[in-house]
C-alpha positions in Angstrom: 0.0 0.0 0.0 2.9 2.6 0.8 4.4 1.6 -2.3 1.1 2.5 -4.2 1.0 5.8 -2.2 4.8 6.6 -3.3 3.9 5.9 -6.6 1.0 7.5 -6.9 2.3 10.9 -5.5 5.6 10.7 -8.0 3.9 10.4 -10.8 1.7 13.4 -9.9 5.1 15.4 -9.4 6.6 14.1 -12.5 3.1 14.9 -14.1 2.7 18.5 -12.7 6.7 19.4 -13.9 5.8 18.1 -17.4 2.7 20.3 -17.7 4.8 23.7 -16.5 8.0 22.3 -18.7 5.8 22.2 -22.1 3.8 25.5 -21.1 6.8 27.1 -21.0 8.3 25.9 -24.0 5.2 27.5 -25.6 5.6 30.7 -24.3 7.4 33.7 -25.7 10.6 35.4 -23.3 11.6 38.8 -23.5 14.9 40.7 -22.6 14.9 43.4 -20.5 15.4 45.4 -23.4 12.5 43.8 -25.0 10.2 44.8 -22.5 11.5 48.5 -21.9 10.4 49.3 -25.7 7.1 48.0 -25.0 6.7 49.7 -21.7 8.1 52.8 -23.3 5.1 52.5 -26.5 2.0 51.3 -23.6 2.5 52.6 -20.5 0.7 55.7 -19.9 2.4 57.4 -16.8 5.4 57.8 -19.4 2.6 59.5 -22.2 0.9 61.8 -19.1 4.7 63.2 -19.0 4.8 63.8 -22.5 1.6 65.6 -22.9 3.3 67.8 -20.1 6.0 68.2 -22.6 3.9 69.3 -25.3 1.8 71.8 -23.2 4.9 73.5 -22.1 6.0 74.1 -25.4 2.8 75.7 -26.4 2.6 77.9 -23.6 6.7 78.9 -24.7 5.1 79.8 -27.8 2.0 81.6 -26.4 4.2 83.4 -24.2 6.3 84.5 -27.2 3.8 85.8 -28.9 2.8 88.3 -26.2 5.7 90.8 -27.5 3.8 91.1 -30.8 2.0 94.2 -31.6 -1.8 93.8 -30.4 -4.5 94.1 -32.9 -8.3 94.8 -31.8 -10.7 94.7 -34.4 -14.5 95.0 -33.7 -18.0 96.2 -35.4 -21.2 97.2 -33.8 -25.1 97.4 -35.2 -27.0 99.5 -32.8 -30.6 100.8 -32.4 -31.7 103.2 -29.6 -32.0 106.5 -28.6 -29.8 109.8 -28.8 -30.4 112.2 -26.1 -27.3 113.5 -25.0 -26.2 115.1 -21.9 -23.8 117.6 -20.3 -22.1 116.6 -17.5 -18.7 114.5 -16.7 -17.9 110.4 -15.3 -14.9 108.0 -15.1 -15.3 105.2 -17.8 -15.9 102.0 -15.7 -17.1 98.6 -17.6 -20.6 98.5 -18.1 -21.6 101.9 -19.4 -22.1 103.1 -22.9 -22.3 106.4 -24.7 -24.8 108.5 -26.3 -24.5 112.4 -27.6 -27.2 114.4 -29.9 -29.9 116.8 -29.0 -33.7 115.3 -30.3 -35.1 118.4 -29.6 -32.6 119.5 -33.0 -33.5 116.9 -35.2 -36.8 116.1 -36.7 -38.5 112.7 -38.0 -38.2 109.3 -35.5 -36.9 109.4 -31.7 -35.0 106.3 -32.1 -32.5 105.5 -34.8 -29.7 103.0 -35.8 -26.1 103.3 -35.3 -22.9 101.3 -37.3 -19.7 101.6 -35.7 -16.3 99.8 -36.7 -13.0 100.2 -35.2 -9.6 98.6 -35.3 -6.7 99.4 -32.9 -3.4 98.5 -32.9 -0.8 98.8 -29.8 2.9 97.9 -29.9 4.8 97.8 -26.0 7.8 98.8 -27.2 10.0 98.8 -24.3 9.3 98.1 -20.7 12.9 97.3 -19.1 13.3 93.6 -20.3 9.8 92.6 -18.6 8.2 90.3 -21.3 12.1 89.1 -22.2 12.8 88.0 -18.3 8.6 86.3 -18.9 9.3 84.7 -21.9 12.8 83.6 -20.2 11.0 81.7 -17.3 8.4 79.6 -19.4 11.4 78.7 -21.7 13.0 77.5 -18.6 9.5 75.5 -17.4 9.5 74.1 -20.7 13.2 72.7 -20.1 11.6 71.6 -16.5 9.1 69.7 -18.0 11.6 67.9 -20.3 14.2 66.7 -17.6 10.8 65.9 -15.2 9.8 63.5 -18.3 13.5 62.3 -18.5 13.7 62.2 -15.2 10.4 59.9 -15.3 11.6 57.8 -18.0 14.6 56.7 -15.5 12.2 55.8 -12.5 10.0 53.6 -14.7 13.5 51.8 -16.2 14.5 51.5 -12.5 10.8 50.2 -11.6 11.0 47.6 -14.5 14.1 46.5 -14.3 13.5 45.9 -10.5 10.1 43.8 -10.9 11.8 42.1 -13.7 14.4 41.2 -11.4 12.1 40.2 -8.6 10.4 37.8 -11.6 13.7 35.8 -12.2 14.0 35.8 -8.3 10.8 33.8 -8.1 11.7 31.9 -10.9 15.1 30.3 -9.7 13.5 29.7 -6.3 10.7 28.0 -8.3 13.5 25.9 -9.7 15.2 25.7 -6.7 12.3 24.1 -5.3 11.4 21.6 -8.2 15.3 20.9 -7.8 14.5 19.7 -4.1 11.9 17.9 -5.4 13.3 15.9 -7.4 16.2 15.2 -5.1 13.7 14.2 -2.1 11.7 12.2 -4.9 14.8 10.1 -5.4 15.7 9.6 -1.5 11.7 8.2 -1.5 12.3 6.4 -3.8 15.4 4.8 -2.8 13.8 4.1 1.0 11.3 2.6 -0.2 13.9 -0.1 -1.9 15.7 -0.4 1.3 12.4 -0.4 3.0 10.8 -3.9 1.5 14.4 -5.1 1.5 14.5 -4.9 5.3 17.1 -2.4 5.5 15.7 0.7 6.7 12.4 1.0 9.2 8.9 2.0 7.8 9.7 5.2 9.6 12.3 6.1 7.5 9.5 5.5 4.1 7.2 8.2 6.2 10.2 10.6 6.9 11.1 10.4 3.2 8.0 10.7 2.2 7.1 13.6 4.8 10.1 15.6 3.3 8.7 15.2 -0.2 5.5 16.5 0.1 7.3 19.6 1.8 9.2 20.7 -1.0 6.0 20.2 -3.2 4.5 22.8 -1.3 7.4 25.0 -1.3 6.9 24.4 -5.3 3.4 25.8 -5.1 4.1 28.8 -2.9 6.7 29.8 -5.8 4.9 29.2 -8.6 2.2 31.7 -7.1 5.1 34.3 -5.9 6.0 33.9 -9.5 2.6 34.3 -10.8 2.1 37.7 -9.1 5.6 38.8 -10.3 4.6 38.2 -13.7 1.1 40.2 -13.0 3.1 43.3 -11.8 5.5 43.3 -15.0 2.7 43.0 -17.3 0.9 46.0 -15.5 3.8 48.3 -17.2 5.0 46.2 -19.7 1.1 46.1 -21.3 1.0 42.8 -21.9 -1.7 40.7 -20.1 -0.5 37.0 -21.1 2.7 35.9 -23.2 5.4 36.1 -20.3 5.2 33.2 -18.4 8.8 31.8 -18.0 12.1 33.8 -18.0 15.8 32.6 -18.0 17.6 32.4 -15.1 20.9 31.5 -16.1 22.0 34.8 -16.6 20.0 36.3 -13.3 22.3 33.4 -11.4 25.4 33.4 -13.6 26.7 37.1 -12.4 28.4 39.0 -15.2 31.1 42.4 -14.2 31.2 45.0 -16.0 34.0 45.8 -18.7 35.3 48.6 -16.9 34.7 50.3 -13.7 31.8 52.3 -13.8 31.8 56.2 -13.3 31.9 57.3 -9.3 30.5 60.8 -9.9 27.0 62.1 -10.7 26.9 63.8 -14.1 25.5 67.4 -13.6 23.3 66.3 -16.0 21.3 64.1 -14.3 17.6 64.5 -15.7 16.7 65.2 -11.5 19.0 67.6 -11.2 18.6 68.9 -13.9 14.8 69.5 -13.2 15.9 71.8 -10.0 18.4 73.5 -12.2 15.4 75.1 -14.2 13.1 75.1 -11.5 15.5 77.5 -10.0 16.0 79.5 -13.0 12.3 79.8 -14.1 11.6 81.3 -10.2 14.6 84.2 -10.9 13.2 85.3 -14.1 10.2 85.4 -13.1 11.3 87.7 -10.1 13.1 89.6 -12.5 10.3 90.0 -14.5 8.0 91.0 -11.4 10.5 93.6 -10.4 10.8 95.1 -13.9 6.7 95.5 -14.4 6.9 98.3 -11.9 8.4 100.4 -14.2 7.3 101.8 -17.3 5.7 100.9 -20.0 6.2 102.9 -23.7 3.9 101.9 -25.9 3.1 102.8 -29.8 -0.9 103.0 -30.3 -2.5 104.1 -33.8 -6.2 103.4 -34.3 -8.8 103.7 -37.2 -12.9 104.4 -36.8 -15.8 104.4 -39.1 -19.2 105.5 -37.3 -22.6 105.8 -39.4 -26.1 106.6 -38.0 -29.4 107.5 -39.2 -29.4 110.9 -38.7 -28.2 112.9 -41.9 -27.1 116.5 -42.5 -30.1 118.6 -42.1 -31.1 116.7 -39.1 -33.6 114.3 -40.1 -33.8 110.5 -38.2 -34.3 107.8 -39.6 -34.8 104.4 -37.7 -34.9 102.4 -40.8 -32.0 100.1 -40.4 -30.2 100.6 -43.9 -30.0 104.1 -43.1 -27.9 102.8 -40.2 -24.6 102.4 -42.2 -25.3 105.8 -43.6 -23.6 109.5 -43.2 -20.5 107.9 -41.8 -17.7 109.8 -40.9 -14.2 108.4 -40.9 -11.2 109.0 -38.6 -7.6 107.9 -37.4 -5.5 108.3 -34.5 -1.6 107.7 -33.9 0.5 108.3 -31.4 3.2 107.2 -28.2 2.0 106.3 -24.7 3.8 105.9 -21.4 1.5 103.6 -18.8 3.0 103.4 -15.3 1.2 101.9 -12.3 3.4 103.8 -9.7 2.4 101.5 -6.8 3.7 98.5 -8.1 7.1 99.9 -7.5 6.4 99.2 -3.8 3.8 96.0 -3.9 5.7 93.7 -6.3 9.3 94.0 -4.1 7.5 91.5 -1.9 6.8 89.5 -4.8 10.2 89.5 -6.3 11.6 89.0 -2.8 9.2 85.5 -2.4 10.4 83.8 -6.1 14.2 84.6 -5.5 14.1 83.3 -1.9 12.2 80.5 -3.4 14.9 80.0 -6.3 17.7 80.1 -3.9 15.9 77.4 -1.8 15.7 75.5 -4.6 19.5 75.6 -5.8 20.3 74.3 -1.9 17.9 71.6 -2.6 19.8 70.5 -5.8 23.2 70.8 -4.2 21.7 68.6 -1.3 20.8 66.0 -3.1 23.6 65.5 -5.6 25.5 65.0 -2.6 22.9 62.3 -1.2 23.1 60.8 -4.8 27.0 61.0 -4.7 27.3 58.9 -1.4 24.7 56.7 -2.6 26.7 55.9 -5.9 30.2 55.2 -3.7 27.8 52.9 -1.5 26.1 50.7 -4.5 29.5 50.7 -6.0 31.4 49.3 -2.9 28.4 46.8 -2.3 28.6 45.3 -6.0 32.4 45.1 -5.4 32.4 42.4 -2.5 28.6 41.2 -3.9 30.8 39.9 -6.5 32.9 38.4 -4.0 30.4 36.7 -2.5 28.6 35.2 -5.6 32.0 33.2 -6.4 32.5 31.9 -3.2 27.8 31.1 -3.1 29.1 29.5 -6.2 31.6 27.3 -5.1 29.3 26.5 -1.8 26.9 24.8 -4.3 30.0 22.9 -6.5 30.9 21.4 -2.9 27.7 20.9 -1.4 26.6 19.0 -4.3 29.2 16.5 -4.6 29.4 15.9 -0.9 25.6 15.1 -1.3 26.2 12.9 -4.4 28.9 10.8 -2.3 26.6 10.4 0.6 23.8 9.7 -1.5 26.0 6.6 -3.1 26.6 5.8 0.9 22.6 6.0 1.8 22.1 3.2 -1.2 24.5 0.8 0.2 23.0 1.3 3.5 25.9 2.8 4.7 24.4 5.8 6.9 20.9 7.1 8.1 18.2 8.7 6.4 18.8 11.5 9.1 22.7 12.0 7.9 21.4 12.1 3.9 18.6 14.7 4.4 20.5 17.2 6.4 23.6 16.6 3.5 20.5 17.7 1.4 19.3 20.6 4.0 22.7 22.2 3.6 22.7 22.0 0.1 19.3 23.2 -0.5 21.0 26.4 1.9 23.9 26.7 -0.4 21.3 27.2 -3.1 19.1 29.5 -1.8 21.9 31.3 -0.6 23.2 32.3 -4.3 19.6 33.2 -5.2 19.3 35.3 -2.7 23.4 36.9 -3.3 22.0 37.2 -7.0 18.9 39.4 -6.8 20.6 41.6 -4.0 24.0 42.3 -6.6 21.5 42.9 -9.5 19.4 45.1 -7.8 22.9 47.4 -6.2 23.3 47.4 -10.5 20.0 48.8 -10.4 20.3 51.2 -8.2 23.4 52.6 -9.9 22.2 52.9 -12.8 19.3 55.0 -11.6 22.0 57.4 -10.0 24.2 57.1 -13.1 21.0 56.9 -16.3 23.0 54.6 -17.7 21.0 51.2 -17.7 23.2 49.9 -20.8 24.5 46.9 -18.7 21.3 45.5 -17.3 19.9 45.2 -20.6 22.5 43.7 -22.3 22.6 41.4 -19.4 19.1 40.6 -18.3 
């Protein structure tokens, strides 16, 4: 009967490792590289930066424009009275005029007006204020380009990182099927020994016992995997198609050709997103301080009024009569415009952005030097990470044929179940050991290619 049980639950294994081999085999695999283009075309965070892009550099343009001469063109089609008044106001939206005398004219008491005007004014000078403007959206526009850049690099970093975390569930999902089929074979080999009288039932239920714990181990990775493979698709676009990935690579580390740069590049998308931060708050101060002064201005203008009240004083209120008797008329000339006050009111303005620019350029020297450190620390980490993968790597050389041997010394009969599976325990350690070494140096390569936005080497390794 236990040999029926054994049986049973072996081929079940063998089954279940058949089923994911052939699945696999059917699937597509993708580089890292692979998958950056796709998550570069699908994923929408990186297109929300782009459309920032693109809206910056209209409002560049826009602001541009606003040194252009302004043209006002409009046309009017009236009908009302015209009974003037004597008398003086301040214009103030909201009020319209009217001049005549009725009590001069003869025929209707209400008549129609036509009046068309276009007016053109030129700000000719005003102390570099629409210059220092147009210098601070040119400088958001550059913001917006290293905050996209500066996105790009995050998502690489965020991909790259649940990529690795992918092929970390995948080699301890071979790990595991590896300790299955080791404990599968120890069984196996107790049962022999068992129905020859050489080892106790109890050693059959141990074996067993030991089995059906790495099986489970098996499931809880092929679910951690599973997940993984969720989370990648989430960025990557792709709902189905990336079921298996290598893991020779992710376990056979590689070094890089030369050592890697030490210093942050002052080009750094991040920093350079504080650079123009900074630099759009001073112009704009500068611009804030300048619109307190003067403004020179050349205006010309050009006016064609009809109504329906001709010569000899007679109204009409037909409405044809409307575009009649007009009268034409230009103006030209040079205007100076200065609100006095803001002199005074926009210091504290210009004060607030070029405190707030100065914060900023502390904030950027801040962090490059938290990025610096960080750099020097990834890079000493991946130094004696690839210390420690040679000598995980040897660990598992030695640990395997020490298990081998003893494994030759269980079938003879030659030592105790007990002796065998902790042989095994040490080299199931040994293995998990590396996996874990393995994702820890990838991800100090990560990290230093965040700092350095050069991700070159993972994806010609991964």
């Amino acid at each position: 009967m236990m040999k029926k049980h054994l049986f049973t639950t072996a081929v079940v294994g063998v089954i279940t490792l058949t089923a994911q081999w052939g699945y696999a085999q059917n699937t597509p695999q993708f580089s890292l590289a692979d998958l950056w283009e796709k998550t570069e075309q699908n994923y929408v965070g990186l297109q929300a930066k782009i459309a920032n892009v693109d809206a910056a550099q209209h409002h560049y343009k826009s602001s541009k424009t606003e040194a252009l001469p302004q043209l006002r063109i409009q046309a009017q089609n009236s009908y009302g009275s015209f009974e003037g008044s004597n008398g003086a106001f301040f214009p103030q939206p909201g009020f319209f005029n009217v001049s005549g005398n009725p009590d001069a004219f003869d025929g209707a008491d209400n008549t129609m007006n036509s009046f068309g005007s276009a007016v053109v004014e030129w700000e000719i000078f005003a102390f570099g204020k629409q210059k220092q403007a147009t210098k601070a959206t040119k400088a958001s526009l550059n913001k917006s380009i290293a905050d996209k850049e500066a996105y790009a690099i995050q998502l690489k970093k965020e991909l790259t990182t649940r990529y690795i975390r992918t092929l970390y569930n995948e080699a301890n999902l071979d790990w595991t099927q590896k300790n299955t089929n080791r404990l599968n074979e120890v069984q196996r080999i107790t049962a022999s020994l068992t129905a020859a009288g050489m080892k106790p039932q109890a050693d059959s239920l141990l074996a067993h016992s030991s089995y059906l714990q790495a099986l489970s181990q098996q499931d809880l990775w092929q679910g951690n995997k599973e997940s993984s493979l969720i989370h990648l698709a989430e960025l990557t676009g792709e709902e189905s198609g990336i079921n298996t990935i290598e893991t020779e690579r992710f376990l056979s580390f590689s070094t890089t050709d030369q050592q890697p740069d030490t210093a942050i590049e002052h080009n750094h998308p991040f920093l350079q997103s504080l650079e123009h931060q900074s630099k759009s708050l001073m112009h704009s101060s500068k611009s804030i301080a300048r619109s307190g002064l003067p403004s020179f201005k050349v205006l010309g203008g050009y006016a064609v009024r009809g109504s329906g009240i001709d010569k000899s004083g007679y109204v009409s209120d037909r409405w044809k009569d409307g575009f009649s008797n007009s009268v034409n008329n230009y103006l030209v000339g040079v205007g100076l415009t200065w609100n006095f006050t803001t002199l005074f009111t926009n210091k504290q303005k210009q004060e607030n952005f070029a405190k707030m620019a100065k914060s900023v350029d502390f904030q950027k020297e801040q962090y490059s030097q938290q990025m610096q450190a960080q750099l020097a620390s990834s890079i000493a980490k991946i130094n004696e990470q690839q210390k420690q993968l040679q000598k995980t790597k040897q660990a598992i050389e030695q640990a395997h044929q020490a298990y081998t041997m003893y494994l030759a010394r269980y079938k003879s009969g030659l030592i105790a179940l007990s002796e065998l599976l902790q042989i095994q325990s040490l080299l199931q350690q040994a293995e998990k050991t590396h996996i874990e070494a393995s994702q820890q140096y990838w991800l100090q390569l990560v990290a230093q290619a965040t700092l350095t936005t050069d991700f070159q080497f993972l994806f010609n390794n991964l």
